[in-house]
C-alpha positions in Angstrom: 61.2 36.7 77.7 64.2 38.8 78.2 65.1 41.9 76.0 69.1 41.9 75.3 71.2 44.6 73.8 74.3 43.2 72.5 77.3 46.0 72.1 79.8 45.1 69.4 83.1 45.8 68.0 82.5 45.4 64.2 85.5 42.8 63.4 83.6 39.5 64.2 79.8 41.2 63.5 78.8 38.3 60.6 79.1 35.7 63.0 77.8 37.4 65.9 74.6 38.7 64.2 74.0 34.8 63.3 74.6 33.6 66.6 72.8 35.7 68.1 69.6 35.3 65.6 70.3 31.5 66.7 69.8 32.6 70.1 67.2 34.1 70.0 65.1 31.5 68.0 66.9 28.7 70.7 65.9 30.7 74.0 62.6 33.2 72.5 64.8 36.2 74.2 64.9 39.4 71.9 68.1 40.3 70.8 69.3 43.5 69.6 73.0 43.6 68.1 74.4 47.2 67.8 77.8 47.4 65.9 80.8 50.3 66.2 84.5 50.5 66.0 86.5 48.8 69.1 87.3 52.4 70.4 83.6 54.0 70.3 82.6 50.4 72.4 84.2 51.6 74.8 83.4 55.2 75.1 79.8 54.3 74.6 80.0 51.6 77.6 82.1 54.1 79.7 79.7 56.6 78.6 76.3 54.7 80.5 74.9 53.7 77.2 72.6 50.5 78.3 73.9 46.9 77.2 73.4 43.6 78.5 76.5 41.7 76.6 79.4 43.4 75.1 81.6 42.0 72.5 85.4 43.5 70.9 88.7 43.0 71.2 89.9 41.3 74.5 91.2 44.6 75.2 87.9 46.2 74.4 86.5 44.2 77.6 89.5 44.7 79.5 89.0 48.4 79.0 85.0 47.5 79.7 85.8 45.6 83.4 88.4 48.5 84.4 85.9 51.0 84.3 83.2 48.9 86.1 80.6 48.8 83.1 81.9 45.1 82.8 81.6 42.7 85.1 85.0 41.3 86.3 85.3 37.5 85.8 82.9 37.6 83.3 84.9 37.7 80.2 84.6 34.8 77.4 87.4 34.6 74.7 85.0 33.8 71.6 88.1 32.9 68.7 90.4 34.9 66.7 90.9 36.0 63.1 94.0 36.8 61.0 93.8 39.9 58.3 93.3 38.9 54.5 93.1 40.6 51.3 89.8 41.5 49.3 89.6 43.4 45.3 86.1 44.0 43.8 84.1 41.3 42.1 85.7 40.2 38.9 88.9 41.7 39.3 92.3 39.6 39.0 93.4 38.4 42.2 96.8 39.9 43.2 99.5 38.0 43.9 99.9 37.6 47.8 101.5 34.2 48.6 104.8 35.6 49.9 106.1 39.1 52.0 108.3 39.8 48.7 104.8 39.0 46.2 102.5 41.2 48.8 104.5 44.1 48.9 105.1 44.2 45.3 101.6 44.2 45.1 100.9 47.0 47.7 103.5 49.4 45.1 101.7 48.4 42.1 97.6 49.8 44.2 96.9 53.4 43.2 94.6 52.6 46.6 94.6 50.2 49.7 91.9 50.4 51.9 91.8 49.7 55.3 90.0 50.7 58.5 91.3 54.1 60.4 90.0 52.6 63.7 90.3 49.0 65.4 93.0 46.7 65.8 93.5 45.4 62.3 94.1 49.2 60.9 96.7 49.8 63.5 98.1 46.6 62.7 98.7 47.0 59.1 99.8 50.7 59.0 102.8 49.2 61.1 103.0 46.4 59.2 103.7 48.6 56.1 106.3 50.8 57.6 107.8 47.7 58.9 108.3 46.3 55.2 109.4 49.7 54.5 106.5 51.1 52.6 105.8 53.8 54.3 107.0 56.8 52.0 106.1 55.1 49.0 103.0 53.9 49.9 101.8 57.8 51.7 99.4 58.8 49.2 97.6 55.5 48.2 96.8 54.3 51.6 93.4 54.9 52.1 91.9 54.6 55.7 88.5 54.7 55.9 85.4 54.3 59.0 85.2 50.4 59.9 81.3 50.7 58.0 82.7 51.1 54.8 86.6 49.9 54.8 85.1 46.6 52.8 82.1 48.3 50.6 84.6 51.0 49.4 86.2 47.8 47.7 82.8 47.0 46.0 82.1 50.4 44.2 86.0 50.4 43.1 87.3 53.0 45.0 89.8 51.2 46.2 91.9 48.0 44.4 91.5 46.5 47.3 91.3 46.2 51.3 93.5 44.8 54.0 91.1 44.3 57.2 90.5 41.2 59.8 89.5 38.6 57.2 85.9 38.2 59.4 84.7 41.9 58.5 85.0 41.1 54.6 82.6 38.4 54.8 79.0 38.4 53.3 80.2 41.7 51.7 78.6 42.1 48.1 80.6 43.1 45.6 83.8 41.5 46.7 86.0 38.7 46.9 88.4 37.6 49.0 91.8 36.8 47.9 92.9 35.3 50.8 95.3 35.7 53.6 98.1 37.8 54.0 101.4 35.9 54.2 101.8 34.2 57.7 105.0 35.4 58.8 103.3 38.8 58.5 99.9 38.1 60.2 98.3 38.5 63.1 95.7 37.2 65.0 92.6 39.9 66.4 91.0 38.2 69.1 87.5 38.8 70.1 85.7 38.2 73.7 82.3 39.1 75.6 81.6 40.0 78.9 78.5 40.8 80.8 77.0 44.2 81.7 77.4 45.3 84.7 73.9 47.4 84.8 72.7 44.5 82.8 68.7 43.8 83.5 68.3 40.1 82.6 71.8 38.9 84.0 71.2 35.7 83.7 69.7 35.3 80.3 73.2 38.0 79.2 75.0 35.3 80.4 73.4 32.2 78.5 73.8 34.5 75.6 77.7 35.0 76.3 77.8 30.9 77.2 76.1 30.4 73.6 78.2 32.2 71.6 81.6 30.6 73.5 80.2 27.3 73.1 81.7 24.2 71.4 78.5 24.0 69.3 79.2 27.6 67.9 82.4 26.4 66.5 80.2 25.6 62.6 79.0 28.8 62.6 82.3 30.6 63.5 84.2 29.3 61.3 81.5 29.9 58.1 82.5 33.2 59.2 86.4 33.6 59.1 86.7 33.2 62.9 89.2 30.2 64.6 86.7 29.2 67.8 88.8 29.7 71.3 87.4 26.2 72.2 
C-alpha cells in the first residue's frame, strides 16, 4: 500500500478531498490532502516540501514543472470553475442577474469579502476597478486568507463573498446566490501533476488518472467544478 501526499491549491479542495477519499477506498493507498493558497503551493514545492501529486491553478503546475519539482509531461487539466456570490444563511439574496444589478449591489455592501491570494481574488479586485468601483468601493472591500474568505460570510462579518464558486461549497453558514453575471466571469482552471521526488510514482499517477477521469465528472460537478473531459 502506497502512502500519498496530495499538495493543493484551496479553489477545487471540496471535490478533491472526495475524490481522493474515493481513491483511497478504490485502490487501499493512504491519502493525505494538504490545502494552501496557489502562491504558498508553489513556494512549499520549490521549497523541497515532500508530495507525491500536486494540484492548483494550471499555472500553479506550470510554475511546479519549471522549477523541476514537477514532472514535465505530467500535467492533467482536472475542469474549471467560474466565481459566484455567497451572503450568510437566511439573508436576502442580492440582486446579481446583470453587470448594472451587481454593481449596484457591490455600492449598497458595507463589506465584500474575498480572498487576498489566488486567482479569483486577483480577478475580482480588477474586475471592480474595471466597472469603475474602485474609489467607491476602497474601504468595504475586505480581502481576507483563502481559510476563511467564505467562513467570514457565516459569522456576518462580511454581507457577502465573491470567490471561485467551488471554495464556497459545503461551507456552513452560507448560501450561495449564484453566479456573477457572464459577461463578467471567468473561468479558474485547475490541474495536477506528479512529483518529481515522488516515492510511489506509479500509484501518484493512478491518483492523478482518477481524479481526471470521465467517471469523476458526478463528483466534480456536485462540487461547482466543469470536468475538462
Amino acid at each position: 500500500m502506497a502512502e500519498l501526499k496530495v499538495l493543493s491549491g484551496n479553489g477545487p479542495r471540496a471535490a478533491v478531498r472526495e475524490l481522493c477519499t474515493q481513491f483511497a477506498h478504490a485502490s487501499g493507498n493512504a491519502v493525505e490532502l494538504a490545502l494552501d493558497v496557489n502562491p504558498e503551493v508553489v513556494r512549499r514545492g520549490k521549497a523541497g516540501e515532500a508530495f507525491d501529486v500536486a494540484v492548483g491553478n494550471p499555472s500553479t503546475i506550470e510554475q511546479l514543472i519549471a522549477a523541476g519539482k514537477v514532472v514535465a509531461g505530467s500535467r492533467r487539466d482536472i475542469g474549471t470553475a467560474g466565481l459566484a456570490v455567497a451572503v450568510k444563511a437566511g439573508a436576502p439574496h442580492p440582486d446579481i442577474a446583470s453587470v448594472e444589478a451587481f454593481r449596484r449591489t457591490l455600492l449598497a455592501a458595507k463589506a465584500v469579502a474575498f480572498p487576498a491570494h489566488g486567482a479569483s481574488g486577483l480577478y475580482f479586485v480588477e474586475l471592480v476597478g474595471r466597472l469603475g468601483l474602485a474609489a467607491e468601493m476602497q474601504g468595504k472591500l475586505k480581502p481576507m486568507v483563502a481559510e476563511d474568505c467564505v467562513e467570514v460570510v457565516a459569522r456576518g462579518e462580511a454581507d457577502m463573498v465573491v470567490v471561485v464558486a467551488t471554495r464556497i461549497t459545503g461551507v456552513p453558514g452560507v448560501e450561495v446566490v449564484g453566479p456573477i453575471p457572464e459577461e463578467l466571469q471567468t473561468k479558474i482552471g485547475f490541474a495536477a501533476g506528479l512529483s518529481a521526488s515522488a516515492k510511489a510514482p506509479d500509484a501518484a499517477m493512478a491518483l492523478i488518472a482518477f481524479l481526471t477521469a470521465p467517471s469523476a465528472a458526478v463528483t466534480l460537478k456536485a462540487k461547482g467544478v466543469e470536468p475538462a473531459h
